[in-house]
C-alpha positions as a printed NumPy array, in Angstrom:
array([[  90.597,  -52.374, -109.905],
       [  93.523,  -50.021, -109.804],
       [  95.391,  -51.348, -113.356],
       [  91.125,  -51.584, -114.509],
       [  91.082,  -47.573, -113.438],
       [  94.647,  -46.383, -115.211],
       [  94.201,  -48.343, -118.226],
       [  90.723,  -46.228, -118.279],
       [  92.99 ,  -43.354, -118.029],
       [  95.22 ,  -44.176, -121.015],
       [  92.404,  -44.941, -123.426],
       [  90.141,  -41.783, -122.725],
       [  93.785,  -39.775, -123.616],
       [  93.917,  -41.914, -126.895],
       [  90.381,  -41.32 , -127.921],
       [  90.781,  -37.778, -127.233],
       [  93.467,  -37.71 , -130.074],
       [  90.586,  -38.391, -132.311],
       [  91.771,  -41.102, -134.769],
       [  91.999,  -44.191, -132.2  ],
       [  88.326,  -43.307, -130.559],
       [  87.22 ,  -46.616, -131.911],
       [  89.95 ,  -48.752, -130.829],
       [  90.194,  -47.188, -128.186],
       [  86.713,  -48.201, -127.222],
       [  86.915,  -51.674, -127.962],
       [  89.783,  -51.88 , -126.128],
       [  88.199,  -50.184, -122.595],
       [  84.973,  -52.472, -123.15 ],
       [  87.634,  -55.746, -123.663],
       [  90.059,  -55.057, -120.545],
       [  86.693,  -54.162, -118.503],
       [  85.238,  -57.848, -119.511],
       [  88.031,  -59.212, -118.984],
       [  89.027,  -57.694, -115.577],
       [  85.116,  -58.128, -114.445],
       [  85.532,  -61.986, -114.913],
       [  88.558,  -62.439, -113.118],
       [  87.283,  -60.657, -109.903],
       [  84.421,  -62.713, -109.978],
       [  86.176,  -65.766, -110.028],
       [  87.931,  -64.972, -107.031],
       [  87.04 ,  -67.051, -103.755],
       [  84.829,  -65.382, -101.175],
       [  86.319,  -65.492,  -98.016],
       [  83.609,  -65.974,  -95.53 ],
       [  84.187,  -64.297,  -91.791],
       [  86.308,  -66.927,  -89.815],
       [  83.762,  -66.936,  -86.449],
       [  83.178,  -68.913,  -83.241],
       [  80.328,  -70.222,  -85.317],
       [  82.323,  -71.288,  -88.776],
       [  84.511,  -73.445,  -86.057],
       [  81.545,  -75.149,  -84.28 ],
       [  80.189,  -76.171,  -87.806],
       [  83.626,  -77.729,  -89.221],
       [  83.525,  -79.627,  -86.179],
       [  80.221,  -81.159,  -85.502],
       [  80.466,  -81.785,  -89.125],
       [  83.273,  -84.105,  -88.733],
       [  82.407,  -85.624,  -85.844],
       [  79.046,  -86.549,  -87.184],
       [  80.385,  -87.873,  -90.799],
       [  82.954,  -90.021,  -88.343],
       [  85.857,  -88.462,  -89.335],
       [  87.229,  -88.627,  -85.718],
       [  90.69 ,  -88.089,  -86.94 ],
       [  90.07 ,  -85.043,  -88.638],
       [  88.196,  -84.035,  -85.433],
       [  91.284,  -84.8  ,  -83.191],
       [  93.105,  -81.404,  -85.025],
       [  91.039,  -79.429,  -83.616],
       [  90.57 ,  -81.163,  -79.882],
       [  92.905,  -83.841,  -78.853],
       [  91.97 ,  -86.703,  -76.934],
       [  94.337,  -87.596,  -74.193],
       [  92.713,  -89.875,  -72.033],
       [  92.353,  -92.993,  -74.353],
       [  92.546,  -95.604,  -71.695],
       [  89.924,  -98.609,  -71.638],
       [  89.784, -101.116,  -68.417],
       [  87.338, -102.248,  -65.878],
       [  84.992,  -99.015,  -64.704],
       [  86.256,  -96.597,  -67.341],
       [  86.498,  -97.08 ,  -71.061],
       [  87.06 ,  -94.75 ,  -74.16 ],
       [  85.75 ,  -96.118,  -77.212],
       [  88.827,  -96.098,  -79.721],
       [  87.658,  -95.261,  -83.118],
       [  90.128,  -97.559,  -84.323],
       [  88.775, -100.513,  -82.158],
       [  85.055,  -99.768,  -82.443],
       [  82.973,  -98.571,  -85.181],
       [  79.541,  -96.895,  -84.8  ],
       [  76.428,  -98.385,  -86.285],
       [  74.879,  -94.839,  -86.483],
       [  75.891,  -91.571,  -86.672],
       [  74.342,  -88.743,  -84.985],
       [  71.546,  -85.969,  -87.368],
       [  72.171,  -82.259,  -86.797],
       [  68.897,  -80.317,  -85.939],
       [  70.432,  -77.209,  -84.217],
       [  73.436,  -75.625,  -83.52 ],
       [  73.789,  -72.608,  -81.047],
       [  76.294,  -70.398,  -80.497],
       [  76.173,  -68.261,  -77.505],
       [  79.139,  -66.001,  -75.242],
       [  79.693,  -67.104,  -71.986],
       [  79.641,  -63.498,  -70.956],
       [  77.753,  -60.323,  -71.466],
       [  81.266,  -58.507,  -72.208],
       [  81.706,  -56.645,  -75.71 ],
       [  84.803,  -58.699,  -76.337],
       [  84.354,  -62.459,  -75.231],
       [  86.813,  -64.532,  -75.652],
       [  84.75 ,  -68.041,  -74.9  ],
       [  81.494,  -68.832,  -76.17 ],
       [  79.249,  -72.03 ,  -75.512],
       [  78.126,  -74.391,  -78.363],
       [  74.974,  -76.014,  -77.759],
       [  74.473,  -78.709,  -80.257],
       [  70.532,  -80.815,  -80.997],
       [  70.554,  -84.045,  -82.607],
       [  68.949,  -87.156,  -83.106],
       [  70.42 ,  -90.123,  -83.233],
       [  68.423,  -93.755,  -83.062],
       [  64.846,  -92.206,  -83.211],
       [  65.766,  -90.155,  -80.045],
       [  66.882,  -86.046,  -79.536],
       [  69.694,  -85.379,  -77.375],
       [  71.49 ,  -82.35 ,  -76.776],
       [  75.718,  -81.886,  -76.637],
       [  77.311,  -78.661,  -75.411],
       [  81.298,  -77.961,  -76.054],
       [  83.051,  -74.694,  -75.779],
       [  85.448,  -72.44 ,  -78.386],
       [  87.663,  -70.049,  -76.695],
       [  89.75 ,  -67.007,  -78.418],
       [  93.797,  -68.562,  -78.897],
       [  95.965,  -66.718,  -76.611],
       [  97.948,  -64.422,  -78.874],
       [ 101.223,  -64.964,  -76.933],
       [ 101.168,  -68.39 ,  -76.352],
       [  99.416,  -70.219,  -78.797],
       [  98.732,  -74.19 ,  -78.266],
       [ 101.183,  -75.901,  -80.878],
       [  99.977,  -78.648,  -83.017],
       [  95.603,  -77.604,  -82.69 ],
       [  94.112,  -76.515,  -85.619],
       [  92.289,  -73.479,  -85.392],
       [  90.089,  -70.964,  -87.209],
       [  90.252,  -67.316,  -87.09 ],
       [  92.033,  -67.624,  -84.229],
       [  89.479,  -69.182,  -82.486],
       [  90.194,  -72.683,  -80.576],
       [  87.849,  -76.167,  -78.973],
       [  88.829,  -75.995,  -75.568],
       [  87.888,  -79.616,  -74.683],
       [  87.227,  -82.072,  -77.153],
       [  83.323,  -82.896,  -77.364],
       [  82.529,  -86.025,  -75.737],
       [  79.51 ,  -88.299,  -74.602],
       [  79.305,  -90.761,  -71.836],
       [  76.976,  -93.88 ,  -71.024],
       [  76.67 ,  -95.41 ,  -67.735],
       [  75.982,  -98.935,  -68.418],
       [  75.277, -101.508,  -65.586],
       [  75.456, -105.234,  -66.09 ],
       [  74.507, -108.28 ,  -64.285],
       [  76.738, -110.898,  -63.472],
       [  75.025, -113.419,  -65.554],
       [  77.296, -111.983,  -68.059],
       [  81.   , -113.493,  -68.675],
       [  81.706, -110.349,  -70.602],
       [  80.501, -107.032,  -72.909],
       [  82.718, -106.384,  -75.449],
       [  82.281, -102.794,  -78.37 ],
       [  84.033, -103.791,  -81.361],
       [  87.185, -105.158,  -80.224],
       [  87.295, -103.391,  -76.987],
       [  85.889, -105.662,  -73.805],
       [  84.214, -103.137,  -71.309],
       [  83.273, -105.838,  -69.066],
       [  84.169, -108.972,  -67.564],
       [  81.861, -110.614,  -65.022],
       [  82.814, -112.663,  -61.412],
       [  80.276, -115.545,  -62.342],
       [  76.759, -115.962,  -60.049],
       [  75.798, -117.757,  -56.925],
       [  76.273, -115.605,  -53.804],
       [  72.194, -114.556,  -53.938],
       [  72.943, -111.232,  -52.859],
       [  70.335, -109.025,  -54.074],
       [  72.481, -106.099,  -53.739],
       [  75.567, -105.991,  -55.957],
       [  74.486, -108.609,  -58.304],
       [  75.737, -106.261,  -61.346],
       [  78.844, -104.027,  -61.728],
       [  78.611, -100.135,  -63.409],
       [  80.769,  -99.533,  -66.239],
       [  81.617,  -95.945,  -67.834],
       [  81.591,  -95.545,  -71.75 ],
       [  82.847,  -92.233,  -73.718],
       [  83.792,  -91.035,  -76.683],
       [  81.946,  -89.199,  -79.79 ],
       [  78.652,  -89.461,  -79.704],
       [  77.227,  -92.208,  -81.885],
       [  75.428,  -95.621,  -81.716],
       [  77.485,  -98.593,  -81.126],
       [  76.378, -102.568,  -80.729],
       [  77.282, -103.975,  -77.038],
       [  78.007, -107.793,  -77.575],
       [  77.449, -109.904,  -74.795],
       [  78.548, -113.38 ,  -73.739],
       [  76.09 , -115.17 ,  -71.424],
       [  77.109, -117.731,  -69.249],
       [  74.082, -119.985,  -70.046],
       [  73.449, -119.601,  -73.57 ],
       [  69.519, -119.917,  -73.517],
       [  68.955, -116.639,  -70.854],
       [  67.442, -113.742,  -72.359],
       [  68.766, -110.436,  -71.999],
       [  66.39 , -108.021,  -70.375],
       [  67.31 , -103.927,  -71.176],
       [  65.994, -101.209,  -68.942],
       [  66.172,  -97.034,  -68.522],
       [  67.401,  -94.847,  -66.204],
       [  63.96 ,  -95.283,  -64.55 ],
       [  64.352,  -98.661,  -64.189],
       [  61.553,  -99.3  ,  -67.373],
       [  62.016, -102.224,  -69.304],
       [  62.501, -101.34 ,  -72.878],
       [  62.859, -104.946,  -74.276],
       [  63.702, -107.962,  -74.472],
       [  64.485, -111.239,  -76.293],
       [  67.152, -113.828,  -77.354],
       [  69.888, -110.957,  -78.291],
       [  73.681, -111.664,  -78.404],
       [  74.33 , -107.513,  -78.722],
       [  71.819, -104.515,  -77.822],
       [  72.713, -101.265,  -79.473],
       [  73.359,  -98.477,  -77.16 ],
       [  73.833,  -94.593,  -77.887],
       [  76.452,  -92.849,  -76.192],
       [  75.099,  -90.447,  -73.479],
       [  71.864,  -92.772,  -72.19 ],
       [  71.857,  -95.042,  -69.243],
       [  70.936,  -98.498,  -69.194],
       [  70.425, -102.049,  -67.204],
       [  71.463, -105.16 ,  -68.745],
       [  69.926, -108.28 ,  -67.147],
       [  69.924, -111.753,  -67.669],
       [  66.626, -112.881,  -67.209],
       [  64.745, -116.362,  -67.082],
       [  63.757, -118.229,  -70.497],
       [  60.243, -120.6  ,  -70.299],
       [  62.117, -123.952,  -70.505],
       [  64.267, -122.331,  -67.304],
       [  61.081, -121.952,  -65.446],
       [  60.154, -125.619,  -66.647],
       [  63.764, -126.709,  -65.354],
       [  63.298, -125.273,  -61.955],
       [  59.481, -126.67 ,  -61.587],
       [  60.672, -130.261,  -62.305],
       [  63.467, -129.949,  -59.906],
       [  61.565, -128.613,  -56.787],
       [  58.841, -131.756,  -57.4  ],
       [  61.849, -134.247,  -57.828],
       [  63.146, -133.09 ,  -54.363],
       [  59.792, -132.665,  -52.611],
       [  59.101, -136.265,  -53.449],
       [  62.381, -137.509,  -52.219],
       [  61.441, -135.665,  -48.99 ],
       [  58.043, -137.457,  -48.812],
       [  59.98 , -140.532,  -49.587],
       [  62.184, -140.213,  -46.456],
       [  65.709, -140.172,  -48.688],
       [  67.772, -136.553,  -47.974],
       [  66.89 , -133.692,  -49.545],
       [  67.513, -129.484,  -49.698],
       [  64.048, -128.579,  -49.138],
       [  62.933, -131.158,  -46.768],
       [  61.081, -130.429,  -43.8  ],
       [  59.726, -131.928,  -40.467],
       [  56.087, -132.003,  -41.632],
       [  57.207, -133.366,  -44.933],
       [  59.848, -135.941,  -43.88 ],
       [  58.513, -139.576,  -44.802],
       [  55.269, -138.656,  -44.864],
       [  54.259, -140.551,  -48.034],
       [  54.457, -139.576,  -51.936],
       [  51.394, -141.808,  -52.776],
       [  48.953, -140.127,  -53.761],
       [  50.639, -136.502,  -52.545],
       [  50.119, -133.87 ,  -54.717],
       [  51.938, -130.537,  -55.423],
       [  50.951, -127.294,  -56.733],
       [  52.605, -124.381,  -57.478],
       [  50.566, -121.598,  -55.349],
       [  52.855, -118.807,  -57.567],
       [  53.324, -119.257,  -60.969],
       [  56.503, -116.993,  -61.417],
       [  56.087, -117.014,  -65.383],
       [  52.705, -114.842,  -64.371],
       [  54.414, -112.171,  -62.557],
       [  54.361, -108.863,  -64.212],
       [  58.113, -108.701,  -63.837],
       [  60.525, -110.851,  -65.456],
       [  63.205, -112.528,  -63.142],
       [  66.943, -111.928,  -63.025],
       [  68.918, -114.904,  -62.737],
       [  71.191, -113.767,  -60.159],
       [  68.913, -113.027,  -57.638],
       [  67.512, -114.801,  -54.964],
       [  63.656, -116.151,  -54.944],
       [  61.257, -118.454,  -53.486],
       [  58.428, -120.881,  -55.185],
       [  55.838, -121.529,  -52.691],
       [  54.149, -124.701,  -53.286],
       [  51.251, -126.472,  -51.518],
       [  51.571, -130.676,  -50.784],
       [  48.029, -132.151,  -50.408],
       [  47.54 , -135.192,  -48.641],
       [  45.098, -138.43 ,  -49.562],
       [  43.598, -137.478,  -46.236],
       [  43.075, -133.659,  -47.58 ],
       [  45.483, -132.197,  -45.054],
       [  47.926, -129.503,  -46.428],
       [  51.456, -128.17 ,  -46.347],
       [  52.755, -125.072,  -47.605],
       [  56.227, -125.076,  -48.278],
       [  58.928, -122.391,  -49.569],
       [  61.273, -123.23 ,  -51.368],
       [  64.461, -120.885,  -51.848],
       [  66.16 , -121.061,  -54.881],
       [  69.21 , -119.69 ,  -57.094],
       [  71.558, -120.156,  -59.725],
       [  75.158, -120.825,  -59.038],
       [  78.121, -121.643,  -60.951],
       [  80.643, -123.894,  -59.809],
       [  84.395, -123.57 ,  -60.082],
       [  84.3  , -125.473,  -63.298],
       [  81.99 , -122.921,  -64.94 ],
       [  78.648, -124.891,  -65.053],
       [  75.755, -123.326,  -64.113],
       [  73.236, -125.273,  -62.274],
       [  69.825, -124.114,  -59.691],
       [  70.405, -124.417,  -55.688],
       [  67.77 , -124.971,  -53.772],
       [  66.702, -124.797,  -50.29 ],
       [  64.124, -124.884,  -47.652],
       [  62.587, -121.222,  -46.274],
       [  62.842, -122.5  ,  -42.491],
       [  61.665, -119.746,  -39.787],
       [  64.719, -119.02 ,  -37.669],
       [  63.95 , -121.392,  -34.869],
       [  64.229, -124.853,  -37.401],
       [  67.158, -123.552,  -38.659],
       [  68.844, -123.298,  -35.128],
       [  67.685, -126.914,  -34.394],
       [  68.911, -128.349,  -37.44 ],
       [  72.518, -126.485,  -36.787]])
């Protein structure tokens, strides 16, 4: 604007002279043109805020561009074993990626000059809103953090991260994300209601990521539930997807033929009982009492319950023995899977004997 303002200068002296006043003109109205174009090719430079930062970096986080990300915040806990795992974006790879709906920018304090404000971030990600907070604090002037990338002087404290709390049964030989395992199960057979399942901790950026899962008996379905304990679904899946910051319950739960497995086993003993010949669930009204003609009925159906059953818990199948002479016998029978040291998985049962028969068998 200066060399626009004292080239003005020159010509208005020239056209004064009198014979130049057209040239003189042209050449004003050309150099102004010219000038004009140049300063409006220049870049705008748009104010480097608290807010330009929070952008740059949600926006590469939600593109995946975690490396890019990793400028601004570092990640220094990248450690993945039993309890506790980061998800390594070189290991596994999201099958989603998060939608912005809001971003918020607020100071943590009501002074004039903050130096830390709180970024409140709203986005959906599979069909669901969840919310994400991270926080941008002024670079300290005399003793600024080497190697972070920062804008307008303005820094990520912490590097944004979500967690999942993911509990699975012990049905499971492992959970593996991408090529990171994030369990490994103990097997199945104490019948232990309590502890049946073991908690695991998952972080990292948040996105949607499978969750593959080995069974130990192929044809068990895997049961998901909430927080709230709600079953969500369930089905013949070898991975569930999962998003980063929810809670969830994976269970391995009872397939039809298994309740068909379990009915023909309890009859097969019950009848060996009648029989006289040894068996887990016999008892001292049953015990050579006759199979002809005996006949057994499942008083429960468990495939009728409203609840689906867990394989690593503990239960009992009452079931009623009706004699020729139409005399009756209830009879409980306990029963669980367990899992031998070889790996195969087979059903225990025994009988539910009051205290007192148990004492006098020993």
């Amino acid at each position: 604007m200066r060399l626009l303002l004292q080239l003005g200068i020159v010509v208005c002296r020239f056209i004064k002279r009198g014979p130049g006043a057209i040239v003189g003109l042209a050449l004003l109205l050309a150099c102004g043109v010219g000038l004009a174009s140049w300063y409006r090719d220049l870049p705008v430079t748009e104010p480097q805020t608290p807010e330009t930062l929070a952008r740059e970096y949600v926006d590469l986080i939600f593109t995946g561009r975690y490396a890019e990300a990793e400028e601004y915040a570092k990640v220094e806990s990248r450690t993945c074993s039993r309890g506790d795992c980061f998800l390594d974006p070189s290991l596994a790879t999201p099958i989603e990626y998060p939608q912005l709906v809001e971003l918020t920018v607020k100071p943590r304090s009501a002074e004039r000059n903050n130096e830390s404000y709180e970024v409140l971030v709203r986005y959906t990600l599979g069909g669901r809103e969840s919310w994400g907070s991270f926080t941008i604090v002024k670079q300290p002037q005399h003793y600024p953090t080497p190697g972070v990338r920062t804008v307008g002087g303005w820094m990520i404290r912490e590097p944004w991260q979500s967690q999942s709390i993911i509990r699975i049964d012990h049905a499971f030989a492992s959970a593996s994300v991408g090529d990171l395992e994030v369990y490994r199960g103990h097997g199945i057979g104490s019948g232990r209601r309590s502890y049946s399942w073991e908690s695991t901790t998952v972080r990292g950026y948040p996105a949607m990521y499978d969750l593959n899962l080995t069974k130990i008996a192929d044809r068990w379905l895997v049961l998901m539930r909430d927080r709230n304990n709600q079953e969500v679904d369930f089905g013949d899946y070898d991975s569930v997807p999962f998003s980063l910051g929810e809670e969830m319950l994976i269970e391995a739960v009872m397939a039809p033929e298994d309740y068909d497995e379990l009915y023909v086993q309890v009859e097969r003993e019950l009848r060996a009982c009648l029989r006289g010949e040894p068996s887990p669930v016999c008892t001292r009204q049953l015990s050579g009492k006759g199979e002809e003609g005996a006949v057994l009925t499942v008083v429960t159906d468990l495939r009728n319950r409203p609840s689906l059953d867990s394989v690593t818990e503990e239960d009992t199948l009452p079931v009623e023995v009706t004699f020729p002479d139409g005399r009756t016998e209830l009879v409980r029978v306990k029963w669980r899977y367990s899992q031998d040291s070889t790996g195969t998985v087979s059903i225990t049962l025994e009988t539910d004997l009051p205290p007192w028969e148990k004492e006098r068998r020993g």
